[in-house]
N, CA, C and O of each residue as an XYZ file, in Angstrom:
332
protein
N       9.176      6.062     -5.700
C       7.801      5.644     -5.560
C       7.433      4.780     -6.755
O       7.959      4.860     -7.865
N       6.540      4.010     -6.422
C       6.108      2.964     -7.618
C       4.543      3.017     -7.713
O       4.058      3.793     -6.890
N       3.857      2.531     -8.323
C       2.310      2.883     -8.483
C       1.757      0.990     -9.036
O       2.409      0.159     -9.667
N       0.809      0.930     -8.650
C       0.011     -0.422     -9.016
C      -1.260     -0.497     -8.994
O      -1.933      0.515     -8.803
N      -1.893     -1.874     -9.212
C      -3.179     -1.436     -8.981
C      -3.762     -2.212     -8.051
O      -3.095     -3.247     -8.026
N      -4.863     -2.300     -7.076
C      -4.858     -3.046     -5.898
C      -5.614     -4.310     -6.347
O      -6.712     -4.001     -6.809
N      -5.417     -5.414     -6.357
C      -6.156     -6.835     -7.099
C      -6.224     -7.637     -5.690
O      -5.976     -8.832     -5.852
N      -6.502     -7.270     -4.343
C      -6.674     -8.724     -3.609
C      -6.400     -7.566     -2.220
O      -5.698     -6.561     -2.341
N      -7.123     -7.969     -0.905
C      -6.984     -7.616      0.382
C      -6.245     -9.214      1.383
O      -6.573    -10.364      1.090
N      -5.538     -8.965      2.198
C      -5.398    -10.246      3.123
C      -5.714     -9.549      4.529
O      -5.500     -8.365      4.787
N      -6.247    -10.478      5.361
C      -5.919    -10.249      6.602
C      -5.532    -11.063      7.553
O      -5.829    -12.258      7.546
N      -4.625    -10.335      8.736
C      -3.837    -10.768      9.725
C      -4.359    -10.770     11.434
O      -4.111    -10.076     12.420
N      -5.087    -11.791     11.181
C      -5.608    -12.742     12.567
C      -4.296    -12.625     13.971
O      -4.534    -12.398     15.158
N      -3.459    -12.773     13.574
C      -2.176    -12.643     14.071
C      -1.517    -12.001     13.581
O      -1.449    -12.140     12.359
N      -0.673    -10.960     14.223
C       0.364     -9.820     13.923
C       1.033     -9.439     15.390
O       0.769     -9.809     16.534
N       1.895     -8.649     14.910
C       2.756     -8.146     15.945
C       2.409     -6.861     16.531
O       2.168     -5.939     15.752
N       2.358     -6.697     17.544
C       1.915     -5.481     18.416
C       2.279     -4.313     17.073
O       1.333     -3.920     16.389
N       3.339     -3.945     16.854
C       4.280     -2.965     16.318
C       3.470     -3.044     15.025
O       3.030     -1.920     14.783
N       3.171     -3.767     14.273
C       2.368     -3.613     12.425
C       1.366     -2.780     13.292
O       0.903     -3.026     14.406
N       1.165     -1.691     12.426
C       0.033     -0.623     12.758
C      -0.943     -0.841     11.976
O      -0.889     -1.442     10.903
N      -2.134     -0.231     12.622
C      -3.779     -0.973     11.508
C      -2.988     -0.360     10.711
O      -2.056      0.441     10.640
N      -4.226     -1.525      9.697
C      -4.543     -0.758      8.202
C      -5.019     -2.404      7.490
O      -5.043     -3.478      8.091
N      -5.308     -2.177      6.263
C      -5.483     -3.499      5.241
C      -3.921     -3.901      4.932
O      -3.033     -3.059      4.801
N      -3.796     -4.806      4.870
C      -2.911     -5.579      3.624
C      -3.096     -5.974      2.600
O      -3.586     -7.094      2.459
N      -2.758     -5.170      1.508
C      -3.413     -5.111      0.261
C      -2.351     -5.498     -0.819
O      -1.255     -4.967     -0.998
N      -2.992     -6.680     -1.593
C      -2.015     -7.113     -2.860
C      -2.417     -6.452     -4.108
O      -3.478     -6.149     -4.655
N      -0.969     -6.328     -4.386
C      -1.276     -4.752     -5.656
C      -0.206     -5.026     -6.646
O       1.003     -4.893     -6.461
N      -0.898     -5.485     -7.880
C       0.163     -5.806     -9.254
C       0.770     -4.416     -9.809
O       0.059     -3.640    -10.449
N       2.248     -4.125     -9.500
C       2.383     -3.300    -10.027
C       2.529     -3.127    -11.451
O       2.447     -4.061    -12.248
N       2.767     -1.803    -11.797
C       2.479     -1.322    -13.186
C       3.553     -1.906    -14.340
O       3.359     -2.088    -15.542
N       4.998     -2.178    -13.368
C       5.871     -3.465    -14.035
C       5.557     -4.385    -14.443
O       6.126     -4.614    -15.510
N       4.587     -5.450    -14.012
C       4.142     -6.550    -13.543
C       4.570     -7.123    -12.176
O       3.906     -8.093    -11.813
N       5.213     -6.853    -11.635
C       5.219     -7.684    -10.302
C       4.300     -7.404     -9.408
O       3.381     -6.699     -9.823
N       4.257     -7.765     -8.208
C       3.400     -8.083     -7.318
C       3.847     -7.786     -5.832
O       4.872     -8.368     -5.479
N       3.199     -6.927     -4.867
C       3.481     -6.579     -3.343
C       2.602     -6.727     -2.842
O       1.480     -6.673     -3.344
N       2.943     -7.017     -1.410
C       2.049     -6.432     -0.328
C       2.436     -5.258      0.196
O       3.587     -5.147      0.618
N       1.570     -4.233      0.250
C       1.921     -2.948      0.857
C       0.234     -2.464      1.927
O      -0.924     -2.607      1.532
N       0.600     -2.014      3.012
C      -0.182     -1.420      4.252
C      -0.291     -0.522      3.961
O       0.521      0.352      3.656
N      -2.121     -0.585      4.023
C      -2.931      0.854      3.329
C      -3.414      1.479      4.755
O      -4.057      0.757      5.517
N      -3.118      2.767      5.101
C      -3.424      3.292      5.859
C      -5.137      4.280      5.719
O      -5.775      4.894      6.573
N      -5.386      4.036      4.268
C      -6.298      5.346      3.567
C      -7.348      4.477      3.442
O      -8.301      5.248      3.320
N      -7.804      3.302      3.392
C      -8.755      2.898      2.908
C      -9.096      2.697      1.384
O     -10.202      2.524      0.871
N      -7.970      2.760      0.854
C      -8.447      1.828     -0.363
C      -8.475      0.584     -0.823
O      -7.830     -0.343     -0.332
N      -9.680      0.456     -2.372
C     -10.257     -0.920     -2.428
C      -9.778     -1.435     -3.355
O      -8.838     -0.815     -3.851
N     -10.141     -2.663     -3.962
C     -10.124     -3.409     -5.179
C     -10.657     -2.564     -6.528
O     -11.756     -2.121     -6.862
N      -9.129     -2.567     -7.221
C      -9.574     -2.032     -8.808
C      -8.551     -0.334     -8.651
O      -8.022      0.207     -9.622
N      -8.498      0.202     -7.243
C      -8.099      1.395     -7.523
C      -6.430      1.630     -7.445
O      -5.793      1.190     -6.488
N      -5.668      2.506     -8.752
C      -4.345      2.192     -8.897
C      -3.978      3.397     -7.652
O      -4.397      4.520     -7.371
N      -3.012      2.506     -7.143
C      -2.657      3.316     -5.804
C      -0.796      3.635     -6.289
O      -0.191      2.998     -7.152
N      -0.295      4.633     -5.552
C       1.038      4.880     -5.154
C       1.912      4.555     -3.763
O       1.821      4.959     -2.604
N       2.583      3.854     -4.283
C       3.267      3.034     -2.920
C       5.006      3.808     -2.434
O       5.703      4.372     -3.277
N       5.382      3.675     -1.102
C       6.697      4.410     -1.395
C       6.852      2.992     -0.541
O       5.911      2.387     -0.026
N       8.490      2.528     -0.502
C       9.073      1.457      0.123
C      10.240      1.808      1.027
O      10.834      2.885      1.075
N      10.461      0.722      1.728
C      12.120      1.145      2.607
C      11.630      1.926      3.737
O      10.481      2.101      4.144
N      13.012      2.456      4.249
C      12.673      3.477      5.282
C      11.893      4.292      4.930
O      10.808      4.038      5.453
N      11.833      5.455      4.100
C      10.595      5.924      4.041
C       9.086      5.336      4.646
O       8.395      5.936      5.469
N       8.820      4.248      4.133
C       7.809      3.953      4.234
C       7.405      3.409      5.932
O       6.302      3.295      6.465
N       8.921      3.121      6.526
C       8.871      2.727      8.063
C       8.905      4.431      9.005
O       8.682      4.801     10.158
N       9.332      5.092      7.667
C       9.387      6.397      9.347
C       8.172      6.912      9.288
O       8.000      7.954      9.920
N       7.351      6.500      8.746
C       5.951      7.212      8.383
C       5.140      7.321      9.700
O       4.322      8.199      9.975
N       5.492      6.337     10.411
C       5.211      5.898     11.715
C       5.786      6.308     12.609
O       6.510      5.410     13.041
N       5.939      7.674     13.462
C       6.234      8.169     14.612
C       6.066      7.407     15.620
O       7.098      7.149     16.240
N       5.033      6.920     16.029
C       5.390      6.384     17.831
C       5.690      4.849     17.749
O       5.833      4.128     18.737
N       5.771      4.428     16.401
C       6.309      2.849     16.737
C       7.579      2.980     15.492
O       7.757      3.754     14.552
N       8.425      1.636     16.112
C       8.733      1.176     15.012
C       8.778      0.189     13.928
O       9.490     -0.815     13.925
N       7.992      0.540     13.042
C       7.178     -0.299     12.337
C       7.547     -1.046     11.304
O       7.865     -0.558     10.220
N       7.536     -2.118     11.524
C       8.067     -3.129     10.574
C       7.528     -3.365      9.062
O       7.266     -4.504      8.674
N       7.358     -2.088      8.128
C       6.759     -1.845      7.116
C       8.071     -1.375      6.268
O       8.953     -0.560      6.541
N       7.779     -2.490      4.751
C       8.327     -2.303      3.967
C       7.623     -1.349      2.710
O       8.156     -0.394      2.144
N       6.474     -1.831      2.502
C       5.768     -0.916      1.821
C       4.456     -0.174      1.833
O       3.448     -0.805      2.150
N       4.358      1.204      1.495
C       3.281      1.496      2.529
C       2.545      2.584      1.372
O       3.095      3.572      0.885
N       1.372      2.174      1.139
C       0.301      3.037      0.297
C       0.470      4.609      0.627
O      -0.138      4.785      1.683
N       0.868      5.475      0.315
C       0.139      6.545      0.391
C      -0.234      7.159     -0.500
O      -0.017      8.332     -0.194
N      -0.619      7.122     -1.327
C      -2.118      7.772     -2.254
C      -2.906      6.970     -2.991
O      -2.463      5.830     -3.125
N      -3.841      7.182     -3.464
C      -4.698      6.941     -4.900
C      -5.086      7.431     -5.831
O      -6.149      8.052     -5.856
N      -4.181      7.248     -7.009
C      -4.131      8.062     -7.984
C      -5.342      8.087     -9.234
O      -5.761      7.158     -9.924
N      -5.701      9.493     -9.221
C      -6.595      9.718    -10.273
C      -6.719      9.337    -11.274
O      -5.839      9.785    -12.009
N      -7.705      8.391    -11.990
C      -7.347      8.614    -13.590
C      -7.889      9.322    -14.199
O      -9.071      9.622    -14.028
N      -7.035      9.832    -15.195
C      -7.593     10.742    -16.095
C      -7.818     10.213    -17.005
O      -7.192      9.238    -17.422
N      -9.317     11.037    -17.831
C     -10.223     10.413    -18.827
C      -8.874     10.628    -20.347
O      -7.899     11.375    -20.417
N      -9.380      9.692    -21.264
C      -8.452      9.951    -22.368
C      -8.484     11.512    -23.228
O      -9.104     12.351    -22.575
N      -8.252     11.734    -23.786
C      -7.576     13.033    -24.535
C      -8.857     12.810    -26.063
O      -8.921     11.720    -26.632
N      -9.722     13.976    -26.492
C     -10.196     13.572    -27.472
C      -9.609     14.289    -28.666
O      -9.983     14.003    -29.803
């Protein structure tokens, strides 16, 4: 699993039957690089999310098979600093 933070939404006017809702959300990860990963949860701009990739992220999807490479599932808490 990798974690990022979400900086940008796109959307798809056109898609393929098989992509299941959700946002397409661009999210700089905590490396620096950069994905698109399909948010199923509804999250927004600014919040650092956890992404899993690969199959994992395609079997998540029982009745299709879904052409998802990376796929949000959580949003991770931050915790306040330490005094």
């Amino acid at each position: 699993m990798i974690s990022g933070r979400v900086i940008g939404r796109y959307w798809a006017t056109k898609r393929i039957d098989t992509l299941p809702q959700g946002a397409l959300l661009h999210v700089r990860l905590d490396d620096g690089g950069h994905l698109v990963a399909l948010d199923p949860l509804g999250c927004g701009e600014g919040e650092h999310v956890l992404i899993t990739q690969g199959s994992v992220a395609a079997g998540y999807f029982q009745t299709v098979k879904a052409p998802v490479d990376a796929l949000i599932i959580g949003s991770l808490d931050e915790q306040p600093p330490s005094k």
